[in-house]
KEDO-841864 format. One record per residue (C-alpha): residue number from 0; residue in one letter; y, x, z. Coordinates in steps of 0.25 Angstrom, whole numbers. Example, Ala and Ser with C-alpha at 12.3 -4.5 7.8 and 13.67 -1.06 7.14 Angstrom:
// KEDO-841864
    k  r  north   east     up
    0  A    -18     49     31
    1  S     -4     55     29
END
This chain:
// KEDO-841864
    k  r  north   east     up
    0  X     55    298   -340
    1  X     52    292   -354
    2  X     51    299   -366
    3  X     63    291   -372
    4  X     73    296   -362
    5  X     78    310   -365
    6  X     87    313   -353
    7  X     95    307   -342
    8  X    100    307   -328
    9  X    102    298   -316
   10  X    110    297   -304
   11  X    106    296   -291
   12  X     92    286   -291
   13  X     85    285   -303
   14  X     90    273   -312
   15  X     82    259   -311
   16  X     81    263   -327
   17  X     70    275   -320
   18  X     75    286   -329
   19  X     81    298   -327
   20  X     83    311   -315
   21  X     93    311   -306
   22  X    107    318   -305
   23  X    115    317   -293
   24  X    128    313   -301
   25  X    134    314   -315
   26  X    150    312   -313
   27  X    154    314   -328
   28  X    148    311   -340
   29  X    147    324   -345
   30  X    139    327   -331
   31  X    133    316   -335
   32  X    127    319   -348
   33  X    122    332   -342
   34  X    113    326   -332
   35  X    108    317   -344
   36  X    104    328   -354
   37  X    115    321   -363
   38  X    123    333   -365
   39  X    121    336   -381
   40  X    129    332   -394
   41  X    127    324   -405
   42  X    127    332   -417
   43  X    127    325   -432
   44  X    119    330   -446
   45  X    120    328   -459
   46  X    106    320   -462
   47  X     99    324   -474
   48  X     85    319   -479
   49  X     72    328   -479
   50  X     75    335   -492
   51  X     88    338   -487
   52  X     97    328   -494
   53  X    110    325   -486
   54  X    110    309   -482
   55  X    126    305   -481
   56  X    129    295   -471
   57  X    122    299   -460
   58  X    120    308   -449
   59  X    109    313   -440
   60  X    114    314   -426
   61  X    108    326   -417
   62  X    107    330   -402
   63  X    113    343   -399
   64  X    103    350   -389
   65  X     91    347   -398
   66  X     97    342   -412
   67  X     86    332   -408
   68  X     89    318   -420
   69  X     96    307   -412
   70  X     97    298   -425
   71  X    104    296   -440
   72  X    117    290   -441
   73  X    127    286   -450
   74  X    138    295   -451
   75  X    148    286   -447
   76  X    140    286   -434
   77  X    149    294   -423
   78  X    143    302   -413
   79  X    147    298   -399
   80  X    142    311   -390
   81  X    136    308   -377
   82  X    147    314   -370
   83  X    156    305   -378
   84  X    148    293   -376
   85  X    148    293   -361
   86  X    163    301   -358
   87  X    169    288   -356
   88  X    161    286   -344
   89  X    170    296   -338
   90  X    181    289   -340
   91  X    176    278   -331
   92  X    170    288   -321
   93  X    186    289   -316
   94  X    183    274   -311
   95  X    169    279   -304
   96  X    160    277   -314
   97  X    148    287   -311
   98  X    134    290   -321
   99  X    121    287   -315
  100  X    111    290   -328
  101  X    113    294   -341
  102  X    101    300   -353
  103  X     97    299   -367
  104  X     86    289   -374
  105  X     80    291   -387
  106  X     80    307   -389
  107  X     96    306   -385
  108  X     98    295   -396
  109  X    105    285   -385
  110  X    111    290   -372
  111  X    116    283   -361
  112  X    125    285   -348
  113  X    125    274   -336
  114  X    136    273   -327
  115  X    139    266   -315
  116  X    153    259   -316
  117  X    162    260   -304
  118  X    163    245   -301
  119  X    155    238   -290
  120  X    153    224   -291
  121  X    148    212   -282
  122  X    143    202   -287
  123  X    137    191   -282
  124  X    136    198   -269
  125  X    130    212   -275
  126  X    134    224   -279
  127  X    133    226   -292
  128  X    135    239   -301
  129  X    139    241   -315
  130  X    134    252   -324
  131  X    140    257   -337
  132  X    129    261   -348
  133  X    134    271   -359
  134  X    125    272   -372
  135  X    127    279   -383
  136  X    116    281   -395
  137  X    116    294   -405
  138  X    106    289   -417
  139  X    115    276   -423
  140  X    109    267   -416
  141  X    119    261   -407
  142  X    133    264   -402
  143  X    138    267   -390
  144  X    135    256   -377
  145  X    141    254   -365
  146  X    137    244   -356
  147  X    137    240   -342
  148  X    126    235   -332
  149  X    128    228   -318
  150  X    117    233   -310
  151  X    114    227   -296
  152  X    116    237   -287
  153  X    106    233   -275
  154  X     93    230   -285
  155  X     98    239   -299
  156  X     96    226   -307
  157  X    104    225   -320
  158  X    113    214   -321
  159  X    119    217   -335
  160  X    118    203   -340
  161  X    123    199   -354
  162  X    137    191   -350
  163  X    142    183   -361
  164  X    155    183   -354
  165  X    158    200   -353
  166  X    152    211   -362
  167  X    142    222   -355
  168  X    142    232   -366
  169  X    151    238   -377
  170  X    146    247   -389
  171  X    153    255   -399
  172  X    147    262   -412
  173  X    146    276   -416
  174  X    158    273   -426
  175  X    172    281   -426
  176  X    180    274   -415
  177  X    166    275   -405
  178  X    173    286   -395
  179  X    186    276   -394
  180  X    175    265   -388
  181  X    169    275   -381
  182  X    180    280   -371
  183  X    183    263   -369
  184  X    179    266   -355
  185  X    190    257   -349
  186  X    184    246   -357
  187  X    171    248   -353
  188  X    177    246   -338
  189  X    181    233   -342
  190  X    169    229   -349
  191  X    161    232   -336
  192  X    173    224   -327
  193  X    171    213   -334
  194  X    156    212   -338
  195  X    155    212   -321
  196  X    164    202   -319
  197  X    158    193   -329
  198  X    142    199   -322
  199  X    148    194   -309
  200  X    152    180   -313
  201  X    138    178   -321
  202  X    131    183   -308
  203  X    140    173   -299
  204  X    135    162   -309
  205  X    122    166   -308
  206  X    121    166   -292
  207  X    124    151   -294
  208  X    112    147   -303
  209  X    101    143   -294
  210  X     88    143   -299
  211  X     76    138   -295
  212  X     63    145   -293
  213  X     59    137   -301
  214  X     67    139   -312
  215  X     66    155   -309
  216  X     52    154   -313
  217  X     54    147   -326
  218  X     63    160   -329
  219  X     54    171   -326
  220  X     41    162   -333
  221  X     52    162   -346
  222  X     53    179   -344
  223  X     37    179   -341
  224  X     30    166   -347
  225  X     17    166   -343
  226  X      8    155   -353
  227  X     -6    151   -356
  228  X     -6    157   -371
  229  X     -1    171   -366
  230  X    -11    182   -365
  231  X    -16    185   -349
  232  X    -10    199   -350
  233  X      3    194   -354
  234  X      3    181   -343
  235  X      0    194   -333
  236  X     11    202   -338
  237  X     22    191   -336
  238  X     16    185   -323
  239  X     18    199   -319
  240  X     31    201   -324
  241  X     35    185   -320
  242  X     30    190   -305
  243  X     39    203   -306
  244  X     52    195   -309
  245  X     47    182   -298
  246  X     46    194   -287
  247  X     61    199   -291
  248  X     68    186   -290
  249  X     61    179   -278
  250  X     59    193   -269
  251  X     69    203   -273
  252  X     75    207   -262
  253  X     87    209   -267
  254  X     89    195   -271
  255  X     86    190   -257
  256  X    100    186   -255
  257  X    101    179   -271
  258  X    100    166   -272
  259  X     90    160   -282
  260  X     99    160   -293
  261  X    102    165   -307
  262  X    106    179   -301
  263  X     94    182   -295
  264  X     87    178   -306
  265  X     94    188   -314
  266  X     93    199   -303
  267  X     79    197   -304
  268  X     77    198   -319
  269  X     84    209   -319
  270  X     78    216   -308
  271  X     65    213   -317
  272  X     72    218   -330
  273  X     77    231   -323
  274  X     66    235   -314
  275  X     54    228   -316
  276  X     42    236   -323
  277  X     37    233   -335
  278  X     22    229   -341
  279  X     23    241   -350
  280  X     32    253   -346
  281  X     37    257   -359
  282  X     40    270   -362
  283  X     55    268   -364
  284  X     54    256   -353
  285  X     65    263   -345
  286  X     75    267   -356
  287  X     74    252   -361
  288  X     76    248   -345
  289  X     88    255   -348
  290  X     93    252   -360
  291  X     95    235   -355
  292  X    106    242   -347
  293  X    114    241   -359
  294  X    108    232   -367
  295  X    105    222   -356
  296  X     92    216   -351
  297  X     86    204   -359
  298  X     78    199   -347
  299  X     91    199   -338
  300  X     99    191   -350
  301  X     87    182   -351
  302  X     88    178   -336
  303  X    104    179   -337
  304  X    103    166   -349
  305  X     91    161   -342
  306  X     99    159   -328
  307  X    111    153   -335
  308  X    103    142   -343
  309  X     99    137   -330
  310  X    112    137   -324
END
């Protein structure tokens, strides 16, 4: 596991993010917090400088188990507990909502919690499966996020495209009302309701670009240009790269039955997005794999604008 990942758990089969050990299930999020080493406190200090001078204006927030730092904040910063940040899951659990990975990054300054939503969609003749993402930092440097990610349940591909017609995500910052937002699990439902419907009818649209191989190529070549004033390490890093995403949209068994259209092209970048390995494996590769659950892909929105200009 990566240095950069403190703790976490999984359900079931490891998570195509590869982090993680197993548990066989977490049914609250108390439970839940347990299995993912996130069961401490946020406690605040006073900050004063070396010499012992009192700084006004701020407070050092610190993690209860080890008073390890987890960041500097302005004292109208309000600390949103684990616990708190991820109870209104709970709420949604009534609806069958049930945890399948959760951890800290960063020495415990952001958390997260992912969830599988309780809907079941088809779409374009697939099943496909929301997830609801949960992350909360404790240094300052973002508030609490909650975002959701369609994932195509027969391949594990991410489908969370950037719709102008429905929202993804919602945040909230570490200000007085922040708990009120928190606990707004109903409209965190319907934020997921709709941000699938609208999915559904951009994936019917898509279904009925056609695309020539032709016009496929000239894609991938713009993800992976290969030219005569490029270094030859760098033309066999893309060509290698270009082969990897030819090989998941023309051979993919799982696109056998898709026609040769804008959708499968989207599948196929995303397949390379989410599971293809890198020329350098990072050392937080895996955790940055993770993070474009919530903050989305730039590779699959590249494709996504790419399909519709041609339409």
């Amino acid at each position: 596991m990566s240095a950069n990942v403190e703790t976490m758990f999984y359900v079931r089969e490891k998570p195509w993010h590869g982090l993680g050990v197993e548990v066989q299930e977490a049914p609250t999020s108390d439970d839940a917090l347990v299995c993912a080493g996130l069961n401490w406190e946020v406690l605040q200090r006073d900050v004063y400088t070396k010499d012992g001078s009192f700084i006004a204006g701020y407070k050092v927030n610190i993690r209860s188990t080890d008073n390890a730092l987890l960041g500097i904040v302005s004292d109208r910063y309000k600390v949103v507990q684990n616990e708190d940040a991820f109870r209104f899951t709970d709420d949604l659990l009534g609806e069958g909502v049930t945890y399948e990975t959760a951890g800290a990054l960063q020495g415990g300054r952001r958390v997260w919690m992912l969830a599988k939503m309780p809907q079941r969609y088809i779409i374009a003749g697939e099943e496909i499966e929301p997830y609801l993402v949960v992350m909360n930092s404790h240094d300052g440097s973002s508030g609490i996020k909650v975002a959701m990610t369609p994932i195509r349940v027969v391949c594990q591909n991410t489908l969370n495209l950037a719709l102008n017609s429905a929202r993804r995500s919602w945040t909230t910052k570490h200000t007085e009302n922040v708990m009120n937002r928190v606990h707004e699990a109903r409209e965190t439902l319907q934020l997921a309701e709709t941000y699938m419907g609208a999915l559904g009818q951009n994936i019917d649209a898509l279904s009925q670009i056609k695309l020539a191989d032709r016009k496929v190529m000239d894609f991938m070549q713009e993800f992976f240009p290969v030219t005569e004033d490029m270094s030859e390490a760098t033309k066999k890093n893309n060509l290698r790269l270009l082969e990897d995403m030819k090989r998941r949209y023309w051979d993919a068994p799982d696109l056998a039955h898709v026609g040769k259209n804008g959708y499968r092209f989207i599948n196929a970048v995303s397949d390379f997005a989410t599971h293809a390995d890198p020329l350098r494996k990072t050392k937080n590769y895996n955790e940055n794999l993770f993070m474009r659950t919530i903050e989305g892909n730039p590779l699959i929105d590249k494709a996504y604008k790419m399909v519709l200009a041609a339409a």
